[in-house]
ZADO-1210 file (C-alpha; in nm, 4 decimals, padded with zeros to 6 digits):
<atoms>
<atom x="09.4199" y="09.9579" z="11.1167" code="UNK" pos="1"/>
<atom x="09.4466" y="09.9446" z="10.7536" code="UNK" pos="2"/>
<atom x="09.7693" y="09.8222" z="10.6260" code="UNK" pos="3"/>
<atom x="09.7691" y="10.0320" z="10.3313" code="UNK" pos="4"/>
<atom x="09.9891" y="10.3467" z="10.4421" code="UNK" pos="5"/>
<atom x="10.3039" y="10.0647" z="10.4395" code="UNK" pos="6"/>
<atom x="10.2288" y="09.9779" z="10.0927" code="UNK" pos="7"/>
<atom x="10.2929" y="10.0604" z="09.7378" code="UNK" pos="8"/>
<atom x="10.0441" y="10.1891" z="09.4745" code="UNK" pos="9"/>
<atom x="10.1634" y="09.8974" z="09.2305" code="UNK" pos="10"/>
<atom x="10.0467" y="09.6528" z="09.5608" code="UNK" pos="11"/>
<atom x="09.6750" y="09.7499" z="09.4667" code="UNK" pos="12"/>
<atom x="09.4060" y="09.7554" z="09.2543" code="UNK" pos="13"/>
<atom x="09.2749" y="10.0745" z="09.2207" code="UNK" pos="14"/>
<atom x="08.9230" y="10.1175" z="09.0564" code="UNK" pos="15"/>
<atom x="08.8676" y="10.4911" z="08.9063" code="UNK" pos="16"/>
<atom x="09.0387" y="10.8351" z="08.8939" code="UNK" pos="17"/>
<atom x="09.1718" y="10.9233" z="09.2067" code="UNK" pos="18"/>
<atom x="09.0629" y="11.2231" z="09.3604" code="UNK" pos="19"/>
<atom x="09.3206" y="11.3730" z="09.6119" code="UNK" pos="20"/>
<atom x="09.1247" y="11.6767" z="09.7647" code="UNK" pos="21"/>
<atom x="08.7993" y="11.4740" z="09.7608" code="UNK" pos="22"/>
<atom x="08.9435" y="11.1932" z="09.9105" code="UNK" pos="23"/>
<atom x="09.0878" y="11.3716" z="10.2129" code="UNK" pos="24"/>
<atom x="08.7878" y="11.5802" z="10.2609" code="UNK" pos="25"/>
<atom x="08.5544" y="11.2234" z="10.2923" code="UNK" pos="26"/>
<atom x="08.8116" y="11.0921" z="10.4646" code="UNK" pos="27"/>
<atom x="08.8491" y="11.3586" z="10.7483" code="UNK" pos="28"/>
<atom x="08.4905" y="11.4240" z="10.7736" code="UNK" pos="29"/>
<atom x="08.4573" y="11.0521" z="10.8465" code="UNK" pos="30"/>
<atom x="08.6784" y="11.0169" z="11.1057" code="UNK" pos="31"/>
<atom x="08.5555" y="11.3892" z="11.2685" code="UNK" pos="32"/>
<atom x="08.2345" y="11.2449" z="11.2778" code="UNK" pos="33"/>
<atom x="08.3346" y="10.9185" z="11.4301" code="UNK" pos="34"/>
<atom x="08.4965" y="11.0933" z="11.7208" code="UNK" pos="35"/>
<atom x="08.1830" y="11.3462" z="11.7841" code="UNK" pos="36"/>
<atom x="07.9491" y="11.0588" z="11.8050" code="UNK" pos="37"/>
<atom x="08.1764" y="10.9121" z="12.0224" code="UNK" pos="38"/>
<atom x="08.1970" y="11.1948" z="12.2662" code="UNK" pos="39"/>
<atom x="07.8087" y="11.2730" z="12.2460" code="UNK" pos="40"/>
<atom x="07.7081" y="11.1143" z="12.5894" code="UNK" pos="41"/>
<atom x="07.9855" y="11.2803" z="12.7536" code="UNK" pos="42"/>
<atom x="07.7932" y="11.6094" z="12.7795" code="UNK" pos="43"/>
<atom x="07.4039" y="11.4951" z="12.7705" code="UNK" pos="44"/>
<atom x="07.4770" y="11.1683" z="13.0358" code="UNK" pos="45"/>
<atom x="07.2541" y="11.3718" z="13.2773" code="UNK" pos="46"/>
<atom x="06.9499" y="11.3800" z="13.0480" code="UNK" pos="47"/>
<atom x="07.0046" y="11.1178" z="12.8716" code="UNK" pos="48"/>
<atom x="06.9685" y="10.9309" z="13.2148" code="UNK" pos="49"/>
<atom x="06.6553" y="11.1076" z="13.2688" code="UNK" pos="50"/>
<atom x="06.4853" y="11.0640" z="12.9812" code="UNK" pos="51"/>
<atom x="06.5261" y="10.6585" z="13.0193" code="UNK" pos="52"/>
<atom x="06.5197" y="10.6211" z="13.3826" code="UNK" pos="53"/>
<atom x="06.9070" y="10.5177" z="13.3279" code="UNK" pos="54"/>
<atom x="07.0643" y="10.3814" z="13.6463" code="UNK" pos="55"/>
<atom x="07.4593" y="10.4347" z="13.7248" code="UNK" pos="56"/>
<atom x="07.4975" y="10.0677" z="13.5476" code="UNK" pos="57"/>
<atom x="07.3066" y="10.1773" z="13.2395" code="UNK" pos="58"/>
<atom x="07.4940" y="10.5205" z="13.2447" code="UNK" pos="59"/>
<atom x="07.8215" y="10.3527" z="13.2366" code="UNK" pos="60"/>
<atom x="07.7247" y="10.1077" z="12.9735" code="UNK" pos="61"/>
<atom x="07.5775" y="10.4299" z="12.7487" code="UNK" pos="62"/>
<atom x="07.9082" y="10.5610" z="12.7618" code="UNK" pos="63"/>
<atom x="08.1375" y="10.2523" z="12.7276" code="UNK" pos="64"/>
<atom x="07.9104" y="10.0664" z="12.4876" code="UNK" pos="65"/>
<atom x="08.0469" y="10.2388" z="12.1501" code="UNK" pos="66"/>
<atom x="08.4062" y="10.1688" z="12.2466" code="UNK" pos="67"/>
<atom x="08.3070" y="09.8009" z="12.2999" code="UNK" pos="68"/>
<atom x="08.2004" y="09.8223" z="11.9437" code="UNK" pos="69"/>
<atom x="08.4662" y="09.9641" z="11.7932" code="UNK" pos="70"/>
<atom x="08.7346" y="09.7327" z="11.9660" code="UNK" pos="71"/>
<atom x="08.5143" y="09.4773" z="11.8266" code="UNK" pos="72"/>
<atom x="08.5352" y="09.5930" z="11.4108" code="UNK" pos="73"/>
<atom x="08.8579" y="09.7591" z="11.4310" code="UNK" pos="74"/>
<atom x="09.1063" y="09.5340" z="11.2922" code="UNK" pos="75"/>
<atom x="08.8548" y="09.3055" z="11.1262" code="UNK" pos="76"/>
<atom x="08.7020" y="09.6042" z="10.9239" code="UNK" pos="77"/>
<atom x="09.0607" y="09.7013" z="10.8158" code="UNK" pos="78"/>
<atom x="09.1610" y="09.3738" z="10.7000" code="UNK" pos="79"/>
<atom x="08.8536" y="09.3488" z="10.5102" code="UNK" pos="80"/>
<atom x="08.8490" y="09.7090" z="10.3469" code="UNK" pos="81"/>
<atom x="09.2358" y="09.5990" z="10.2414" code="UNK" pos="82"/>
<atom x="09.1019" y="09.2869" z="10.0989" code="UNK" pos="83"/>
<atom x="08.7455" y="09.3771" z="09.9422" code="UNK" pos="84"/>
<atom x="08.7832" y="09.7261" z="09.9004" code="UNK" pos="85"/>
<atom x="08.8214" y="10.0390" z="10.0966" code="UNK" pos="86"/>
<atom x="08.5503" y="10.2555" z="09.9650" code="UNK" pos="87"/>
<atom x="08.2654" y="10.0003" z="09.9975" code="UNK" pos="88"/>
<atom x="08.3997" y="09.9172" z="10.3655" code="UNK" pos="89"/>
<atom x="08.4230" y="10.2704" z="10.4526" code="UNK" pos="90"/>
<atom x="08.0201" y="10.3513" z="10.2274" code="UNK" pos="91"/>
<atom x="07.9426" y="10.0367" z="10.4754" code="UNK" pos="92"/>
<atom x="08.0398" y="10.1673" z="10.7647" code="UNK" pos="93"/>
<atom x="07.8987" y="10.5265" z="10.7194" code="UNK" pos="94"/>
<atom x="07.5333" y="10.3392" z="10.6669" code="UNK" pos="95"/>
<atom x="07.5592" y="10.1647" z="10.9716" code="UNK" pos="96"/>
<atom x="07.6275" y="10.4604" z="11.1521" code="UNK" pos="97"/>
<atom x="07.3852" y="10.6426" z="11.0319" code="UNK" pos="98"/>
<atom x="07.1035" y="10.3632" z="11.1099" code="UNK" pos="99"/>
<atom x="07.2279" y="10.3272" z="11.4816" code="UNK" pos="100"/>
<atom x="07.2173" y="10.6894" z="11.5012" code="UNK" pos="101"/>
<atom x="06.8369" y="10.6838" z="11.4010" code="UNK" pos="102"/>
<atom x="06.8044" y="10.4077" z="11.6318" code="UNK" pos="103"/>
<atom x="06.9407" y="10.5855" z="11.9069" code="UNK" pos="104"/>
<atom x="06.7545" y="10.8699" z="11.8641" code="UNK" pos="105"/>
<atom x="06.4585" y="10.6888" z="11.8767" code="UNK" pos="106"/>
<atom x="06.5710" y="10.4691" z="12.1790" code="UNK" pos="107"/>
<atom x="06.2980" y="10.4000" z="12.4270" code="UNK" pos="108"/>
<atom x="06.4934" y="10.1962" z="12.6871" code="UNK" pos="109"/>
<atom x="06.8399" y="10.2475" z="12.7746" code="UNK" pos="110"/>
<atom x="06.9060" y="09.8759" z="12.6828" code="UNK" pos="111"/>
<atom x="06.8234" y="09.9936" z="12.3021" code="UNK" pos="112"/>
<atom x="07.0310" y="10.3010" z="12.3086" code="UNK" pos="113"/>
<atom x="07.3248" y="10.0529" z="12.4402" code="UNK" pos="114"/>
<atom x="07.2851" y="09.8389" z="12.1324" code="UNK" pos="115"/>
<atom x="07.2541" y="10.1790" z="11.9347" code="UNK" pos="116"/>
<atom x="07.5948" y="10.2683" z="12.0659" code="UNK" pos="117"/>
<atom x="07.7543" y="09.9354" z="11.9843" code="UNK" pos="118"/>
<atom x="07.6336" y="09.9840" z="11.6378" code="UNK" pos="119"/>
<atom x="07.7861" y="10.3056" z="11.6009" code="UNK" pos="120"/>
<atom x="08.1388" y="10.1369" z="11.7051" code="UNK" pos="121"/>
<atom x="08.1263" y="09.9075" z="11.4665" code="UNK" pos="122"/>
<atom x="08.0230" y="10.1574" z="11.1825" code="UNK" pos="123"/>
<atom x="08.2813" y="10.3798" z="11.2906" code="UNK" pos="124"/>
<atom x="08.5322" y="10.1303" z="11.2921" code="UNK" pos="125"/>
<atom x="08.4814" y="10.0400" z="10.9478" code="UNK" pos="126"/>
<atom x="08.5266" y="10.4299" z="10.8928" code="UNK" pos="127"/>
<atom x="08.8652" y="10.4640" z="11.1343" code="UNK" pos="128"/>
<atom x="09.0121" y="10.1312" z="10.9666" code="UNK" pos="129"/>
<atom x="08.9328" y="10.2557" z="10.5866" code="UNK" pos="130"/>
<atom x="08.9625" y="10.6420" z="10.5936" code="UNK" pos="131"/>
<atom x="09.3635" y="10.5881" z="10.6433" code="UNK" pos="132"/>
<atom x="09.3799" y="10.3128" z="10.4425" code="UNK" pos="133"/>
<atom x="09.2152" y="10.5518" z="10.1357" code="UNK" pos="134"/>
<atom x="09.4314" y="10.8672" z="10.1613" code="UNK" pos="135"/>
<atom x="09.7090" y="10.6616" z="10.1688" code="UNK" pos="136"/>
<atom x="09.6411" y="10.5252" z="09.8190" code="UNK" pos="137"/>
<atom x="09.5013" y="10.8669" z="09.6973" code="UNK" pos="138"/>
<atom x="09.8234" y="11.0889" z="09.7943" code="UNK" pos="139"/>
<atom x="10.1918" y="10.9032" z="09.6480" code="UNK" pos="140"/>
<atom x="10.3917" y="10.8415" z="09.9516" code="UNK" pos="141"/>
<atom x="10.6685" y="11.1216" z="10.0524" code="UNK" pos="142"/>
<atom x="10.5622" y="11.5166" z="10.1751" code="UNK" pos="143"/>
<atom x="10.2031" y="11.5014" z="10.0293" code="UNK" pos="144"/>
<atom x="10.0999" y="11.1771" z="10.2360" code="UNK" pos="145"/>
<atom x="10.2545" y="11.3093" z="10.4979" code="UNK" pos="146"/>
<atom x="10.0283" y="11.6530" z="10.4999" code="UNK" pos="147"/>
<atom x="09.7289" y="11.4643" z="10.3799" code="UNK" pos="148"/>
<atom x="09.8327" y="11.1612" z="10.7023" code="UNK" pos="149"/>
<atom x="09.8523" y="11.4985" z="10.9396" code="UNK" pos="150"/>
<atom x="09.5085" y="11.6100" z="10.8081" code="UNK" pos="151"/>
<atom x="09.3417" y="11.2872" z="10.9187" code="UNK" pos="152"/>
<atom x="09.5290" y="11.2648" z="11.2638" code="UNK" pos="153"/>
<atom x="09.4449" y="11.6433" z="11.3221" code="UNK" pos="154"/>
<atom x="09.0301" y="11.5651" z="11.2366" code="UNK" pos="155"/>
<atom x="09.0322" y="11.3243" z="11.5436" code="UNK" pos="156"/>
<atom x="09.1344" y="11.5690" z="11.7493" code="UNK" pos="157"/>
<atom x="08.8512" y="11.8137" z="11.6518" code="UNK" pos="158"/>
<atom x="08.6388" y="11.5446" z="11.6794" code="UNK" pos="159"/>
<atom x="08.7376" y="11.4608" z="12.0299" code="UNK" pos="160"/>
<atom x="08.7514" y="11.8560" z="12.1326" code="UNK" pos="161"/>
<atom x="08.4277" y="11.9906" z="11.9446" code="UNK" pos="162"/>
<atom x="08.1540" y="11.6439" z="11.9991" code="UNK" pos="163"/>
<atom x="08.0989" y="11.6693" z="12.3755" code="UNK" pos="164"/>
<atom x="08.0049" y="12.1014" z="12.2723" code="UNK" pos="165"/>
<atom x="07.8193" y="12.0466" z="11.9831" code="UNK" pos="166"/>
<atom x="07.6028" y="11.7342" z="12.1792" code="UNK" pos="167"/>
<atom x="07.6010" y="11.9780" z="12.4420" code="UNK" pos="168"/>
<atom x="07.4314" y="12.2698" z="12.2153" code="UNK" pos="169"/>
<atom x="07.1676" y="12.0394" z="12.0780" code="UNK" pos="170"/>
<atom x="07.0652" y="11.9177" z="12.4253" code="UNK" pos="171"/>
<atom x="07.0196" y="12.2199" z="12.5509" code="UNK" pos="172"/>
<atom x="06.8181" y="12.3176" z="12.2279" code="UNK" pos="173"/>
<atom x="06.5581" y="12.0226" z="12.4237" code="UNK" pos="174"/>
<atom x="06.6208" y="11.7313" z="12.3701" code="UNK" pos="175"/>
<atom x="06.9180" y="11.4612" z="12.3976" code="UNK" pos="176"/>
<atom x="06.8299" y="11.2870" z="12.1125" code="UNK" pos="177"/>
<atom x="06.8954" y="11.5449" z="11.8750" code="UNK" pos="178"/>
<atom x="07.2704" y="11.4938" z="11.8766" code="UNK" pos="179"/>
<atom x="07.2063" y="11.1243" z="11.7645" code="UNK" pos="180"/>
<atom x="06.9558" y="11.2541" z="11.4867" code="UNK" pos="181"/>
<atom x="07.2075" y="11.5120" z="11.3604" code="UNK" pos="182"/>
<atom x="07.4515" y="11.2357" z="11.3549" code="UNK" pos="183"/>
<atom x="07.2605" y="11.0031" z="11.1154" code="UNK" pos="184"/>
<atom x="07.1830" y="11.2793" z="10.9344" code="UNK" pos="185"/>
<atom x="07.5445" y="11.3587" z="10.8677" code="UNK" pos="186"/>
<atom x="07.6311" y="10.9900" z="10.7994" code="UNK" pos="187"/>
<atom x="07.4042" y="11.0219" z="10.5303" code="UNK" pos="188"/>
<atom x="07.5444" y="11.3401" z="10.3812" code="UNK" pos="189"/>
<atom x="07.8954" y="11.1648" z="10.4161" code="UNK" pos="190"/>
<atom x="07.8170" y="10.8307" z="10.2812" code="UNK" pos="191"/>
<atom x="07.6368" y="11.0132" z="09.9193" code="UNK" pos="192"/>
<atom x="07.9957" y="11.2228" z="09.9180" code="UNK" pos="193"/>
<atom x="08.1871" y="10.9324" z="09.9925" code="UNK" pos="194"/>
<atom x="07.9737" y="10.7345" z="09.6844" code="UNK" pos="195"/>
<atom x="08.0647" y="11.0374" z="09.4644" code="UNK" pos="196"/>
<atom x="08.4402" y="11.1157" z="09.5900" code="UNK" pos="197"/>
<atom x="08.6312" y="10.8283" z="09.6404" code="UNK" pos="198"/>
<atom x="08.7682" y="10.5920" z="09.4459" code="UNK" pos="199"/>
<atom x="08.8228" y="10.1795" z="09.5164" code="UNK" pos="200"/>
<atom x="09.1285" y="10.0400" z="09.6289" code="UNK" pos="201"/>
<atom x="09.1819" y="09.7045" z="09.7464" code="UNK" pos="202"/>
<atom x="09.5241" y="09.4908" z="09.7621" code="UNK" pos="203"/>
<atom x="09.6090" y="09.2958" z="09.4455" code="UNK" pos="204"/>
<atom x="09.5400" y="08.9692" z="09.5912" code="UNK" pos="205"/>
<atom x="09.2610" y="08.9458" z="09.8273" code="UNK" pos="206"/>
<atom x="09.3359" y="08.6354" z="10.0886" code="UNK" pos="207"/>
<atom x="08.9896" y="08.4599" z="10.2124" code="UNK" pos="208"/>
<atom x="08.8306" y="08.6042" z="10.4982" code="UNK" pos="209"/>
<atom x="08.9563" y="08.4709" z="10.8439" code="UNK" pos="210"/>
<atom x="08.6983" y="08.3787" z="11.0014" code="UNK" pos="211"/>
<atom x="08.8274" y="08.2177" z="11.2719" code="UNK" pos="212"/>
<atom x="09.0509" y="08.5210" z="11.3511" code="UNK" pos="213"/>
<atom x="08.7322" y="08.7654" z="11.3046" code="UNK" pos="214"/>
<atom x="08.5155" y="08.5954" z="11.5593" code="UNK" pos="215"/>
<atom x="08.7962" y="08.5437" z="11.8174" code="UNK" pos="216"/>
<atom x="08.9207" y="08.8636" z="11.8177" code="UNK" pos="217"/>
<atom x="08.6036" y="09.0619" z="11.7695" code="UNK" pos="218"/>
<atom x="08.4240" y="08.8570" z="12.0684" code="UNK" pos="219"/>
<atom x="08.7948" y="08.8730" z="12.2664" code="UNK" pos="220"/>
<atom x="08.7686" y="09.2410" z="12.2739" code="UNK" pos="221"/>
<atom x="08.3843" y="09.2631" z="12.3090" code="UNK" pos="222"/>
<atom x="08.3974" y="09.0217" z="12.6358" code="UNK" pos="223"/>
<atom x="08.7375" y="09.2340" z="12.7898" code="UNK" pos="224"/>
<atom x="08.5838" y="09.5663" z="12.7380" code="UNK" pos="225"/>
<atom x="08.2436" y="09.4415" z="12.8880" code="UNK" pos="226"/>
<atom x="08.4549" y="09.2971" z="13.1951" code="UNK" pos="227"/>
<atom x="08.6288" y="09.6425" z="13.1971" code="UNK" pos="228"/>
<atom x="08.2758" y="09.8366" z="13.2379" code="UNK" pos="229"/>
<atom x="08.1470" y="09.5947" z="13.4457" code="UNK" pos="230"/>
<atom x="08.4614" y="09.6261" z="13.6665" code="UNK" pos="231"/>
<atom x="08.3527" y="09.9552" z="13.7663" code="UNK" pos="232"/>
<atom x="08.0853" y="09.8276" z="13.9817" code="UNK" pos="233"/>
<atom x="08.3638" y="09.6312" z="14.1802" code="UNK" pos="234"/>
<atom x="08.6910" y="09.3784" z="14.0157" code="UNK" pos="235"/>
<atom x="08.5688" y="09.0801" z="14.2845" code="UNK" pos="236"/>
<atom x="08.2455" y="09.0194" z="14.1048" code="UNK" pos="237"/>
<atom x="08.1579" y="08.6462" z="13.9641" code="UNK" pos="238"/>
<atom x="08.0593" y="08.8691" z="13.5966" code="UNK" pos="239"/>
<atom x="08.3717" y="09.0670" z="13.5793" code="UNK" pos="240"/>
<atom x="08.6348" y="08.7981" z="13.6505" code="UNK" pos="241"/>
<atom x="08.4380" y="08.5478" z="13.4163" code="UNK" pos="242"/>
<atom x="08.3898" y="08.8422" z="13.0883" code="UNK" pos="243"/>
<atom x="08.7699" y="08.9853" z="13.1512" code="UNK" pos="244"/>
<atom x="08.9184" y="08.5284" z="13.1517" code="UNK" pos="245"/>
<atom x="08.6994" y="08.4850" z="12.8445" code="UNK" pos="246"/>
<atom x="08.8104" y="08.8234" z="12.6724" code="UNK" pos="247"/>
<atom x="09.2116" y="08.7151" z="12.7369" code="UNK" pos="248"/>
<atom x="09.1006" y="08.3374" z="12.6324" code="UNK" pos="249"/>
<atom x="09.0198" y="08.4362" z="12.3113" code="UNK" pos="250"/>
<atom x="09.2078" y="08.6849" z="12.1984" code="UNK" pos="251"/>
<atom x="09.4940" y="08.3824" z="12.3491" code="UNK" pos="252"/>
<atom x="09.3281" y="08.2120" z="12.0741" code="UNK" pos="253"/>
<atom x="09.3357" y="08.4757" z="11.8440" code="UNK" pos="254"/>
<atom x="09.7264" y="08.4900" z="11.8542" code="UNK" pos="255"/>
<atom x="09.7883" y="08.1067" z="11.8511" code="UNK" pos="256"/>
<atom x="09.5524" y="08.0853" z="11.5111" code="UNK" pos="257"/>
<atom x="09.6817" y="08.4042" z="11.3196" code="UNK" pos="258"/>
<atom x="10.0351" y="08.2152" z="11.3961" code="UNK" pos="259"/>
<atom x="09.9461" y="07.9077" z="11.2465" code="UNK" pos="260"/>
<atom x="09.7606" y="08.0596" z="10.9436" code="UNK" pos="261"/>
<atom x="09.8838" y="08.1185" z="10.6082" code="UNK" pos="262"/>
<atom x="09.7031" y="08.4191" z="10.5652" code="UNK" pos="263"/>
<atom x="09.6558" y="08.6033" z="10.8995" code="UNK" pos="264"/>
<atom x="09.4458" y="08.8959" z="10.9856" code="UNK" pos="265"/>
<atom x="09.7219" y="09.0636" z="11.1282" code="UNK" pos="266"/>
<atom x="10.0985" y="08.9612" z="11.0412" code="UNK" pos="267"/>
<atom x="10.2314" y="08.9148" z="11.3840" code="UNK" pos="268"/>
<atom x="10.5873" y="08.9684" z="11.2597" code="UNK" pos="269"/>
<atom x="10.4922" y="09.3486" z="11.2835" code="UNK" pos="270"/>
<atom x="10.5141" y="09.3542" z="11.6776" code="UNK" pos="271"/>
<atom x="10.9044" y="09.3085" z="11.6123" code="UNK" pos="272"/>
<atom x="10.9091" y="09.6350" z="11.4160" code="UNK" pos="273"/>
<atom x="11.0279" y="09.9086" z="11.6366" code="UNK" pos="274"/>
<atom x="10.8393" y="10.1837" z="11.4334" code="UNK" pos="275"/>
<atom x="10.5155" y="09.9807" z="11.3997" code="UNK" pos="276"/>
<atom x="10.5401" y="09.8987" z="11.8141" code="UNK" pos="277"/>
<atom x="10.5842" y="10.2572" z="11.9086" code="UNK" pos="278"/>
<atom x="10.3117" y="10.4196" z="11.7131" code="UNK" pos="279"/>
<atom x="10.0700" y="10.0928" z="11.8701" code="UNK" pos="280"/>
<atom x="10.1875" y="10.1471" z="12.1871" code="UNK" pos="281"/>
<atom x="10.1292" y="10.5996" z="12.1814" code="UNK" pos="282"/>
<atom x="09.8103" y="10.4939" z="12.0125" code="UNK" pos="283"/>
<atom x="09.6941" y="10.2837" z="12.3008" code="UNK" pos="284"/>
<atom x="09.8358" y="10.5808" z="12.5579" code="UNK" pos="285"/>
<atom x="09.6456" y="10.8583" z="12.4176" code="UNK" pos="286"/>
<atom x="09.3300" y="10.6766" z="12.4387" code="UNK" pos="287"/>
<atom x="09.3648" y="10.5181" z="12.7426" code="UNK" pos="288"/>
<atom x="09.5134" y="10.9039" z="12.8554" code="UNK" pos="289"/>
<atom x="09.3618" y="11.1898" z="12.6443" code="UNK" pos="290"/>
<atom x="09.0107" y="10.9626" z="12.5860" code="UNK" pos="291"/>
<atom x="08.9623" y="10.8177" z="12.9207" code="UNK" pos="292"/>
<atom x="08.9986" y="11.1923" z="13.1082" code="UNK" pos="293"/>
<atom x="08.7376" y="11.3330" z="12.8326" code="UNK" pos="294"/>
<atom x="08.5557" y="11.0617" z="12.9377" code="UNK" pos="295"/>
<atom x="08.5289" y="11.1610" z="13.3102" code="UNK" pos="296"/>
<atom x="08.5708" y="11.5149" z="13.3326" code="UNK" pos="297"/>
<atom x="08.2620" y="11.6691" z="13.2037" code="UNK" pos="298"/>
<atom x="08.0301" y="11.4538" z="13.4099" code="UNK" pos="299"/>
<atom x="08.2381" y="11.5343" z="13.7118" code="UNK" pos="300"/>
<atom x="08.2340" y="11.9012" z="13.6181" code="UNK" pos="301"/>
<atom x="07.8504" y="11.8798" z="13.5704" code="UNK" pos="302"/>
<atom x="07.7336" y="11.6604" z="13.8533" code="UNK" pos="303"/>
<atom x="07.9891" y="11.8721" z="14.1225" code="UNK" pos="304"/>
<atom x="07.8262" y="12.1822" z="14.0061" code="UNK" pos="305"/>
<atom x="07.4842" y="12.0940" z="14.1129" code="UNK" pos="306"/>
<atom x="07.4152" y="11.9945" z="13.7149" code="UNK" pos="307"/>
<atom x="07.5754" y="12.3014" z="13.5577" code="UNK" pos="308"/>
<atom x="07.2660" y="12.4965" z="13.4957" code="UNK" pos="309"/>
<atom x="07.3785" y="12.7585" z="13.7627" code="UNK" pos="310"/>
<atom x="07.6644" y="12.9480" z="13.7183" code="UNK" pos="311"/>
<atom x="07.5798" y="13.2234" z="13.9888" code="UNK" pos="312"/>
<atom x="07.9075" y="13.1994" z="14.2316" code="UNK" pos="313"/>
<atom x="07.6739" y="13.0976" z="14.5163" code="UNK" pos="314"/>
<atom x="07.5648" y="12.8345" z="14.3048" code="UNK" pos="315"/>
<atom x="07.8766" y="12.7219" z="14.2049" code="UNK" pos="316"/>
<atom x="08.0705" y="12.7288" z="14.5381" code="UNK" pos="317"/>
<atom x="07.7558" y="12.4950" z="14.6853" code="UNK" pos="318"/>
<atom x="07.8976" y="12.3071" z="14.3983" code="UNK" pos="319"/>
<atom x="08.2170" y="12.2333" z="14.4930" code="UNK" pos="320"/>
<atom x="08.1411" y="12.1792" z="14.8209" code="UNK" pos="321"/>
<atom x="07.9327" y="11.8240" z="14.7058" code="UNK" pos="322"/>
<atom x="08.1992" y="11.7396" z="14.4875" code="UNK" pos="323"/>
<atom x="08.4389" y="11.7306" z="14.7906" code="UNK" pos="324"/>
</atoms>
């Protein structure tokens, strides 16, 4: 995540008037959208599967694949935007989205939709890392951050609550692939406000990009989360054991370089913060908690119910009979 909310306005270049309102309302947006595209296969799995002649691997892989991305960019895309500026990270990342959405919605195979889905984790990560990062230089740090920090936390929670209903509505409208269509189409809205909104910010002295630190860590977390979908097919497998030794291998490496460099990615000296640990550690329960059950649930509720296009109470007592 973007280190900007612990710095100072005098740490940063800022390039343009700074507008508050504008920048929240980009911001927010962003990181609502994020979080519905995220959730979009929760609620159209079933079709989705149909339409592509998915099998339970693909499925799983459809709805792991943008988290794989977005463990991937995460921290890299926030130690860019910091470095090279927030708003053309964050215009990046809302482009990117919108071209895997369009690429998902035109998917043929599940294999392309995967990749689509990977792409939309890394273009949402570039979102996520920046969109905090930019309302924390737009708003002056006291009660209005605060608000304006409550705003943003509140928008991926509406996300999270209103993407599997709205993916759900345009299914059922006849097609899965609408959801994917109306989220490229709302990337592109978001990315012309963000060009118009927000202003750049980027620290006062950019460091050189780690490269070293980018690949490790981005192909760390890519190879752990693969080993972590795989792993659902059975833990004792040759391909899970090998992905989930190479993920910890390099982000092992990852660690041992950013301690060595003079300008790491991520300051490791932050982990001794109590404040800094805590809000890493709830971040990492709510989505393994809150994320991972929205994950399950409506697929359970919809495959137990006989594909919950019934709702007559013979139906739905057959219903929970199969699901026990």
């Amino acid at each position: 995540m973007s280190n900007a909310m612990t710095q100072e306005p005098s740490a940063a270049v800022t390039t343009g008037r700074a507008d508050p309102g504008g920048t929240l309302a980009v911001a927010a947006a962003g990181t609502l959208l994020v979080l519905v595209a995220f959730t979009t296969p929760l609620t159209t799995l079933a079709s989705t599967a149909a339409g592509l002649g998915a099998g339970p691997g693909a499925q799983a892989w459809v709805l792991s694949a943008m988290s794989l991305g977005a463990a991937a960019g995460l921290l890299s895309s926030g130690a860019i935007g910091d470095d090279y500026g927030r708003r053309r990270t964050f215009l990046a990342g809302t482009l990117l989205l919108a071209g895997s959405s369009v690429l998902g919605a035109l998917a043929p195979t599940a294999l392309v939709l995967v990749v689509a889905r990977v792409l939309q984790g890394l273009g949402g990560a570039a979102v996520l890392a920046c969109s905090l990062g930019l309302i924390g230089h737009a708003f002056p740090a006291g009660l209005t951050r605060a608000r304006a920090t409550g705003v943003w936390g509140a928008a991926i929670g509406a996300g999270v609550a209103v993407g599997p209903i709205l993916a759900a509505g345009l299914d059922s409208l006849g097609s899965w692939r609408l959801p994917y269509a109306a989220t490229a189409l709302a990337a592109a809205a978001l990315a012309v406000a963000g060009r118009a909104l927000l202003s750049e910010s980027r620290a006062s002295r950019p460091r050189s990009v780690d490269v070293a630190g980018t690949l490790l860590i981005g192909l760390g977390l890519a190879a752990f989360m693969a080993g972590l979908v795989e792993g659902r097919a059975g833990w004792d497998r040759l391909p899970v054991i090998v992905l989930l030794a190479v993920g910890l291998a390099l982000v092992g490496g990852f660690v041992a370089v950013e301690r060595r460099s003079a300008n790491p990615m991520l300051d490791l000296a932050l982990l001794r913060r109590p404040d800094f640990l805590g809000a890493t550690v709830a971040a990492l329960a709510a989505g393994a908690g809150i994320l991972a059950l929205s994950t399950v649930v409506p697929t359970l509720i919809e495959r137990g119910l006989g594909g919950g296009r019934c709702w007559h109470r013979s139906c739905f007592w057959r219903g929970r009979r199969r699901a026990w």
